[in-house]
C-alpha positions as CSV (number, residue, x, y, z in Angstrom):
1,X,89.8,124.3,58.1
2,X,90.2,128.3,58.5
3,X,87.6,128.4,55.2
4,X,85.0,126.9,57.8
5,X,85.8,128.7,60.2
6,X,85.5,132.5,58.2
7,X,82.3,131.0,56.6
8,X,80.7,130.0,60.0
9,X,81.6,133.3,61.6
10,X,80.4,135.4,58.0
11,X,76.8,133.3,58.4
12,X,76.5,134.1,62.3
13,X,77.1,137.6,62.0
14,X,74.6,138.2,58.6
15,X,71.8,135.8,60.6
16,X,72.8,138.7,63.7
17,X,72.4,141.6,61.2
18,X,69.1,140.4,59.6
19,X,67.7,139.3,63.2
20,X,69.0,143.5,64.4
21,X,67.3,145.1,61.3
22,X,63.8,143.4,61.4
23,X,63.4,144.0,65.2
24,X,64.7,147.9,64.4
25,X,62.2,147.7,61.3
26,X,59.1,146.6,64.3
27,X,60.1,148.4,66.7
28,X,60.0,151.8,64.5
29,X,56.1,150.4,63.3
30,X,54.8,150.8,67.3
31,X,55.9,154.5,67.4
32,X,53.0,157.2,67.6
33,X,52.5,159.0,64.5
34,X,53.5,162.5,64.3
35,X,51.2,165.4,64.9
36,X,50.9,168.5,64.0
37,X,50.5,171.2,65.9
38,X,46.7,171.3,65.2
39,X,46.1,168.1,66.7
40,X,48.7,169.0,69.7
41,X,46.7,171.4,71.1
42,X,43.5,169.8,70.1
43,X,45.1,166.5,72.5
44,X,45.9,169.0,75.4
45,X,42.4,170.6,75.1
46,X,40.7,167.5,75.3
47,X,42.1,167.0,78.4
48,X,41.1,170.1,80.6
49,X,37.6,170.4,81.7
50,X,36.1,173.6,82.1
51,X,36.8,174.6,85.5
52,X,39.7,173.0,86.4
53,X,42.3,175.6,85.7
54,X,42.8,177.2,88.9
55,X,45.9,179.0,89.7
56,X,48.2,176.4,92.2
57,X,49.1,178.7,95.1
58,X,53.1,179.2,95.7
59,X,54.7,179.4,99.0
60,X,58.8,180.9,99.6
61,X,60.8,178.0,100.5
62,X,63.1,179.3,103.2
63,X,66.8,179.3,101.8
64,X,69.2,176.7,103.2
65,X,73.0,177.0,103.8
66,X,75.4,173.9,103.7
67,X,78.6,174.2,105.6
68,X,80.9,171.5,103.3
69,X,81.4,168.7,105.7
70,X,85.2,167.0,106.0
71,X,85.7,163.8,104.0
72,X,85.7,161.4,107.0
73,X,87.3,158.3,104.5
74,X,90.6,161.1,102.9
75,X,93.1,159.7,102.4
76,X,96.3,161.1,104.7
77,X,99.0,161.8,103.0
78,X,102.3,160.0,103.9
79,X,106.0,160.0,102.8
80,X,106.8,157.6,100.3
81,X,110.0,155.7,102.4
82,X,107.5,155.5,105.1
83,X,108.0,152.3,107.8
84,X,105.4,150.5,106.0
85,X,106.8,151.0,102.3
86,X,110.8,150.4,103.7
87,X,109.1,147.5,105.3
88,X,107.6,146.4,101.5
89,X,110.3,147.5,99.6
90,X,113.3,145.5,101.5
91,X,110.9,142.0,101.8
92,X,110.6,142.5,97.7
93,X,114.4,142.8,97.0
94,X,114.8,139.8,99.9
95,X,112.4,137.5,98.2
96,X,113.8,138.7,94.7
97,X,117.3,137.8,95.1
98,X,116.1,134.3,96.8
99,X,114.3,134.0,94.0
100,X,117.2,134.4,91.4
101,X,119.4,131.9,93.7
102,X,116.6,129.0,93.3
103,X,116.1,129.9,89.5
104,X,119.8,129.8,89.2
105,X,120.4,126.9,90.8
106,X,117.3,124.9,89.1
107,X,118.7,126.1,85.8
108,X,122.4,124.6,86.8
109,X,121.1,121.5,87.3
110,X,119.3,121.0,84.3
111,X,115.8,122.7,84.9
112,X,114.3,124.9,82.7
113,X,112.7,128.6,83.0
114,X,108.8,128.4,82.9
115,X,108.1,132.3,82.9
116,X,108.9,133.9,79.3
117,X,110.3,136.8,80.7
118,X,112.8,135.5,82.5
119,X,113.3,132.6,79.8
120,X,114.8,135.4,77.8
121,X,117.1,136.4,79.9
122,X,118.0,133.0,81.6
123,X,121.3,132.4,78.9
124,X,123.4,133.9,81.6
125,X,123.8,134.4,85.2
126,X,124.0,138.6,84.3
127,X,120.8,138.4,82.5
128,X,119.3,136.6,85.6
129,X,120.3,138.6,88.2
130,X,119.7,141.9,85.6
131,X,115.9,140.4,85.3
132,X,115.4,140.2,89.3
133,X,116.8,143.7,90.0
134,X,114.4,145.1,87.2
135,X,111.5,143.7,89.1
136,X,112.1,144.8,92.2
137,X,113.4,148.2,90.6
138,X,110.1,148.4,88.6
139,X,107.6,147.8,92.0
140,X,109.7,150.3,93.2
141,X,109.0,152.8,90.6
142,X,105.4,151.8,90.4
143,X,104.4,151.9,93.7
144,X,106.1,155.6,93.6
145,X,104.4,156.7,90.6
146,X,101.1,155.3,92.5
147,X,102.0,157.3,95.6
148,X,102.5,160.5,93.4
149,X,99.1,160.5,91.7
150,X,97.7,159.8,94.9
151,X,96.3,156.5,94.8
152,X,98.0,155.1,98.7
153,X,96.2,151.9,98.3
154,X,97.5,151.1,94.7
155,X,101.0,151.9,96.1
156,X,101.4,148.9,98.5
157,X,99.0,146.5,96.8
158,X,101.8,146.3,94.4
159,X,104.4,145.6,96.5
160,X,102.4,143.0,98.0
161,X,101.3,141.6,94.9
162,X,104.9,141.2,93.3
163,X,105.8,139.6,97.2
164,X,103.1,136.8,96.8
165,X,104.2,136.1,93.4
166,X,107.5,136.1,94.2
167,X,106.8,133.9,96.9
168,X,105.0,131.3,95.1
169,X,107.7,131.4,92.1
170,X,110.5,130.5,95.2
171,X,108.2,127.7,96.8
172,X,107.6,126.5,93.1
173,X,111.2,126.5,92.5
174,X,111.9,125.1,95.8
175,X,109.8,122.2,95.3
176,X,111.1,120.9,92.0
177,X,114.3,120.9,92.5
């Protein structure tokens, strides 16, 4: 089977090569021949009737100043523990420990882990709770290093991302129990 497979893919990409080189070759045979400079000035000659060189006449164009106009859409910066972040920040660690209590509990009574993260660390309650506070340490951390490069709206998309996510992993959990 994987013999097919190479020798399909090794005949598609030589039919794509040949296809490539002859339209190259065509397209290189509807290019203008080159001239020397004999027949260059010969061409530009040909062009220009007696008479019709006349000088264009030039006026001063007045010289302009631009004052640099304030961004009106910049960005304000903001403290990182701002209302809004502490707001983010708590709901993660909230929805992150309900999280581990549902996946605990599923995996008491005889569930199993879907996410292969957290399967690897699912052997042990320790592991469990040590996966969950990573997450919500690691929004944490990557909302801030967001923040410090300057990208405000990368900084809380995170945090809400990891929220819905979170969200949907607790409903999931809640429903199969």
């Amino acid at each position: 089977m994987p013999r097919k497979w190479v020798c399909s893919f090794l005949t598609s990409a030589a039919t794509i090569i040949v296809a490539v080189l002859g339209l190259a070759d065509t397209g290189m045979a509807q290019q203008m021949a080159p001239m020397g400079p004999q027949e260059t000035s010969q061409v530009t000659l040909a062009l220009l009737q007696p008479g019709e060189t006349q000088p264009i006449p030039v006026e001063p164009v007045p010289m302009v100043k631009f004052a640099p106009a304030p961004l009106p859409d910049a960005p304000q910066e903001h403290r990182f523990w701002d209302r809004e972040n502490t707001f983010l920040f708590t709901a993660n660690a909230a929805l992150a420990a309900t999280d581990f209590a549902v996946t605990r509990d599923n995996l008491r009574n005889g569930g199993r882990e879907l996410d292969p993260v957290t399967r690897l660390f699912s052997g042990s309650t320790a592991g469990l709770s040590v996966n969950f506070a990573g997450e919500a340490i690691g929004v944490v951390g990557l909302s801030y290093f967001f923040h410090k490069t300057g990208h405000h709206k990368l900084e809380r998309t995170v945090s809400m991302l990891n929220l819905g996510s979170s969200a949907a992993a607790v409903s999931f959990g809640l429903a199969h129990r």
